[in-house]
N, C-alpha and C positions, 0 to 999 in steps of 0.2 A: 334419715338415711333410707332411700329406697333400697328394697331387696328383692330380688327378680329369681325366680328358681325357673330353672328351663329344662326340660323332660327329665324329672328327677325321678332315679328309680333307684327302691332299695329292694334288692331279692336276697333271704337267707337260707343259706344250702341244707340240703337234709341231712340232718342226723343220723336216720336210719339206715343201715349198713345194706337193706333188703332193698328201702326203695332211695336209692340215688336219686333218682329222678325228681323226688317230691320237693321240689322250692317253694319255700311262702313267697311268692310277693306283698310285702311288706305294702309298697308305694308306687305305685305304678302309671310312668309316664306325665308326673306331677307339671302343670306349668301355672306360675302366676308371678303377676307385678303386684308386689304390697308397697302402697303409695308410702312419701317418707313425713312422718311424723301421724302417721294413723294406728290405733289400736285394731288390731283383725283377731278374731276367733277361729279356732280352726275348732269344729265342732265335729260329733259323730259319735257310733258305739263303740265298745270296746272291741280293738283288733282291727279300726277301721284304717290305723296307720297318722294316727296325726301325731302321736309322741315319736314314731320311729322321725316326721317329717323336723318336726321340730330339733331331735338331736341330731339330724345330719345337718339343719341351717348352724346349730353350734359348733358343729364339729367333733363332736364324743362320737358320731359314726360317721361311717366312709360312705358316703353313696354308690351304689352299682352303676348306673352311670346319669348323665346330666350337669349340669353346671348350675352353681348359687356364686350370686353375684350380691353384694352389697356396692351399691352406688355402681359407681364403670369396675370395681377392683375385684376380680376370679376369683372367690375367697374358698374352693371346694376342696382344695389341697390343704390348707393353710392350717396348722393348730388352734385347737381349741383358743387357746391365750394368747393367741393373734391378732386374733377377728376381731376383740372391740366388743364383745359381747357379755350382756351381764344374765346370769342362769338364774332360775328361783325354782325349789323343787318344792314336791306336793308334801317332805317330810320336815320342811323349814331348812336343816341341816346345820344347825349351831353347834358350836363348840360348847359343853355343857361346863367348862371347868372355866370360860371366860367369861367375862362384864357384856354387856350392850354395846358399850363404846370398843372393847376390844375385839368383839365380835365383827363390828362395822370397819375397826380400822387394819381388821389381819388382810385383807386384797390389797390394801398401798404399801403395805410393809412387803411385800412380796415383787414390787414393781422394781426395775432393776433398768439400767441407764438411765437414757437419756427423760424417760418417764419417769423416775427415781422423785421423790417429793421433799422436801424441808419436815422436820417433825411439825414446828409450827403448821405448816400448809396443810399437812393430813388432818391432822386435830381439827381447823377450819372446815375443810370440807365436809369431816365426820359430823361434825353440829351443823351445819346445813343441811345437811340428809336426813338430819334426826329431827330436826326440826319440818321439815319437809313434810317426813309420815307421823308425825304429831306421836314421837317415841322419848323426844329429849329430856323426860323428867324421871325417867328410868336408866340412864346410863351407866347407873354402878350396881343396877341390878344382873344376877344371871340369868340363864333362858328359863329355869327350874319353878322361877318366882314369876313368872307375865304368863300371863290368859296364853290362850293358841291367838287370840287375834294380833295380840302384841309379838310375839315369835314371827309371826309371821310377819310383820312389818319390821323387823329386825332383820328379816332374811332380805326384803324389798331394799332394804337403806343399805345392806351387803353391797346388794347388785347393782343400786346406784351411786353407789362411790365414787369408781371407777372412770364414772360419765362414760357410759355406755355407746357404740354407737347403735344398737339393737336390743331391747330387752325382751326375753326370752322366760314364759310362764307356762311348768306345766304342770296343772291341775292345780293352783295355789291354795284352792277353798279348803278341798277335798275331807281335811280333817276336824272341820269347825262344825259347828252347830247353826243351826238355819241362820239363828240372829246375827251370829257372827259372820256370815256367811255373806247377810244384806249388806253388815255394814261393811264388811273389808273391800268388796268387789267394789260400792259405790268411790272405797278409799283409793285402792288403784285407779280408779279411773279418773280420779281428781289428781291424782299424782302425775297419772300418765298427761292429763292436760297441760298443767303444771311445766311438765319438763320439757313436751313436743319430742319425745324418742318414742322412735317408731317400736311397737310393742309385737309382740305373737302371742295370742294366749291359751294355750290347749282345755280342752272341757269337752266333757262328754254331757254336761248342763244346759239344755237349749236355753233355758230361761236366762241362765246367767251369763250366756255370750251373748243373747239378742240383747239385753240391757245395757250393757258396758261397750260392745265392740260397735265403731264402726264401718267395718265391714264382718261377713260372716263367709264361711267357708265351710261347707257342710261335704264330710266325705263318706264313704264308704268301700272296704275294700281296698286301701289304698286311691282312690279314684274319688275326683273331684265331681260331687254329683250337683254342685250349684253354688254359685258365689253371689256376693253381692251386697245391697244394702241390710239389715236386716229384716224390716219388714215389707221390700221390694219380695223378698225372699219367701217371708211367711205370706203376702198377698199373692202372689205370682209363681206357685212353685211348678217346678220341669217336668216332675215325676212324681211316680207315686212314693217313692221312696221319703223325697223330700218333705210331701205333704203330711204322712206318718210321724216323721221324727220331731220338728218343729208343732206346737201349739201342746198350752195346758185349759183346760180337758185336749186329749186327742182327737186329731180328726173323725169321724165315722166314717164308716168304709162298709160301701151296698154293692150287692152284684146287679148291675142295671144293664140294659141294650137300650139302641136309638135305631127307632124301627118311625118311618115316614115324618119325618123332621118332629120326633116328639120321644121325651126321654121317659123311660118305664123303670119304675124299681119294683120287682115281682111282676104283678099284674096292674099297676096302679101307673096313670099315667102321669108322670109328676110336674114336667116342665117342658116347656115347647124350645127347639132347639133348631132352627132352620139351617138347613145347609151343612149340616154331618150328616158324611153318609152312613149306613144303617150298617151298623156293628154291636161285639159284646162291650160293654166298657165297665171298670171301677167306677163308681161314683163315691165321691168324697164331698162330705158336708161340712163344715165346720161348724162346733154347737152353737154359736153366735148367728149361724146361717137360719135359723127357722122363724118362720114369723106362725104365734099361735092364730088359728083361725078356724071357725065353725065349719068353713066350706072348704078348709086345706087339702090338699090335692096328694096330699102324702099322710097315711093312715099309721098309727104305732098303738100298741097295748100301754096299756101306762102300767105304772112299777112302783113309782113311787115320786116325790119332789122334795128334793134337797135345799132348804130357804140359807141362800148367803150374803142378806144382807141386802143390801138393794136389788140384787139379781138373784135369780130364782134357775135352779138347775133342774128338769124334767126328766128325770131317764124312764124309758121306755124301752120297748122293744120290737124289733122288725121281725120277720121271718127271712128277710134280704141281707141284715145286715152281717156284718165280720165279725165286728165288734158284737161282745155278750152284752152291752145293753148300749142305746143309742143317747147319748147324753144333749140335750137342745139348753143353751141357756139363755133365759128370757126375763124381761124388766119385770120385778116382784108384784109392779100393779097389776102385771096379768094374772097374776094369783087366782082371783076367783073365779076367771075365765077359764079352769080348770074342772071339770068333771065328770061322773060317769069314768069307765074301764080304758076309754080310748077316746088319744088325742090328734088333733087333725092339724096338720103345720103345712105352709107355703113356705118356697123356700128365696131368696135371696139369692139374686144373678153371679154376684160377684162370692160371694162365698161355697158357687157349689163349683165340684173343677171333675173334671171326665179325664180317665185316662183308658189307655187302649188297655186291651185285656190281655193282648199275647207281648206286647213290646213296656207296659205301664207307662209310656212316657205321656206326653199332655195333649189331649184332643179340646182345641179352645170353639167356644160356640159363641152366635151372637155377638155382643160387646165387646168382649174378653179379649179376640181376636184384636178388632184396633185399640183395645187399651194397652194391649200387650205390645203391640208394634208403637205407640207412643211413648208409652215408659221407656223402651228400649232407644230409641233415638234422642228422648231427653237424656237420656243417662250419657250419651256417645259425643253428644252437647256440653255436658259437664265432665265430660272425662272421668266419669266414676267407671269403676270397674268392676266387670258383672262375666260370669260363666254357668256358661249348663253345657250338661255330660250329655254327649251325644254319640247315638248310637244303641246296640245291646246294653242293657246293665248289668253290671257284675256280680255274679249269686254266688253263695255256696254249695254246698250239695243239697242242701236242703231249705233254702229258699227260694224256694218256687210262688208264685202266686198260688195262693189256695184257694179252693175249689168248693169246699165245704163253708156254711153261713155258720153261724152260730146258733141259728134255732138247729138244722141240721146233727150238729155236733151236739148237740143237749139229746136231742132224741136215741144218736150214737151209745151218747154215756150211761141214761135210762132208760132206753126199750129194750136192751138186753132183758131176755127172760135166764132166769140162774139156771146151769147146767146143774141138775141131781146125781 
């Protein structure tokens, strides 16, 4: 089932009796087509607006205005247990006083006309489902007695009963423990295969949307800052926002300018960049971006190295950089190619990304440029579907780009002499 949301907007009124005026915008001016039978992520921090997005696709809220459509049919008025829609909340939500099997089969007991089932036919579909999410050898257990991985797939076989034409996840992991965590995501998304219903799955976990979802949807502020494949997304990001949120280590973030086709972070010139004209910019690395090298063009204090295993983590540190230490990670054989106080790295075209200093959005150099317009016409070829936020980005009062590096800010916190 395709589902189309077209300038979907949620604003919640002030509370405060002083300032009327103060509306959250919730979701603001939201548009997209979620192909049918695709898993999508709707990803971001918290307050970014993707669970307000996701309970107005249900229905449990009204939107302020826009239209959600599933398939051609207006579904923006329509009740919650209308739509065809199967929910899963981040608390499982079982009845603590019923079985497994009565847990999964209270949604058909509740179906009424022409929907109405045979007792036979529910029972059926009930062990179908349970067998589905590999629960059916627990059916006469309570929720009291299963793991959270198990509840949690009791709450899935809920949602799927009903044969859904949309299923609707928000935050499912949220309460498990890592392992559980691996294994249930990998679970949904064999299930989501499995059945070809088009899925929504909320997370504020980059890790755990870019693995499972086929497309991602990264927001903030209510406001769609980039969509897409997932790692079209982490290769290719719009803004700086994007490039921050997405990747584990995070990105490193230098204050650099492009002064005569040649990019500077501090005083060091790092990489030749022809044909940007000469501004301040972000530069963003990704630790995968360095190559170690005796005669590296980019200088750091070393800290310390983190050995994980076949790859080798360096953190160091810049006098440029945002981040308090600069994470680089490299193949463990360069190990001994390490020493002395300071490390010297070359950096890698495709993993370093320049954004403007006053707008953050992406200044592409070199390659980047016709890679970036290739990707995009193969994508428009296959009819994938892809979004970057254009324009001003949306801040708080206090998300401004910062000004201060992180050696700056260290000096801030210890060169204070103590008042007597």
């Amino acid at each position: 089932m395709k589902v189309v949301l077209e300038h979907l907007t949620k604003i919640f009124p002030s509370r405060s009796k002083k300032e009327k005026n103060a509306e959250v915008v919730a979701v603001n001016d939201f548009n997209l087509e979620i192909p049918d039978g695709k898993l999508i992520g709707l990803l971001g921090p918290s307050g970014c607006g993707k669970s307000t997005t996701l309970f107005m696709i249900s229905g449990l809220q009204e939107p302020t205005g826009g239209k959600i459509y599933f398939g051609d049919d207006d579904v923006t008025k329509l009740a919650p247990e209308n739509r065809g829609i199967g929910l899963v909340f981040q608390n499982y939500a079982l009845y603590p006083h019923m079985t497994v099997q009565q847990n999964i089969l209270f949604p058909l007991q509740n179906l009424k006309g022409k929907e109405r089932l045979s007792k036979e036919e529910m029972l059926k579909r009930v062990s179908e489902v349970a067998k589905l999410v590999q629960i059916d050898e627990y059916m006469n257990r309570k929720p009291s007695e299963l793991s959270g991985g198990q509840q949690q797939r009791v709450a899935i076989a809920r949602a799927l009963v009903k044969m859904p034409r949309v299923l609707l996840l928000d935050e499912p992991l949220s309460n498990l423990d890592a392992r559980l965590r691996l294994q249930t995501r990998e679970e949904i998304r064999r299930i989501q295969r499995d059945t070809q219903i088009t899925t929504i799955f909320v997370t504020h976990d980059q890790e755990e949307a870019m693995s499972i979802s086929d497309y991602i949807v990264v927001m903030k502020l209510g406001v769609v800052m980039q969509a897409g494949k997932p790692q079209w997304v982490y290769d290719d990001p719009a803004n700086l926002f994007v490039a921050k949120f997405l990747g584990t280590p995070p990105i490193n973030v230098f204050k650099g300018k492009v002064q005569g086709g040649k990019l500077y972070i501090g005083e060091e010139d790092v990489f030749d960049v022809p044909g940007v004209e000469d501004q301040d910019v972000y530069v963003g690395i990704r630790p995968e971006g360095f190559l170690l090298s005796a005669e590296g063009r980019l200088s750091c204090t070393l800290s310390g190295v983190d050995v994980m295993g076949r790859d080798v983590s360096v953190v160091s540190t810049n006098g440029a950089s945002f981040n308090p230490v600069v994470r680089s990670i490299i193949s463990a054989d360069e190990l001994k190619n390490i020493s002395g106080d300071t490390v010297r790295f070359n950096l890698k075209e495709h993993k370093v990304f320049l954004f403007n200093r006053e707008t953050e959005s992406r200044v592409y150099f070199g390659g980047q440029s016709a890679a970036h317009a290739e990707k995009l016409a193969e994508m428009e070829a296959e009819g994938t579907f892809h979004a970057s936020h254009e324009g001003a980005l949306p801040r708080e009062a206090d998300d401004k780009p910062k000004t201060e590096t992180a050696a700056s800010r260290k000096r801030g916190l210890f060169g204070r002499k103590k008042s007597r």
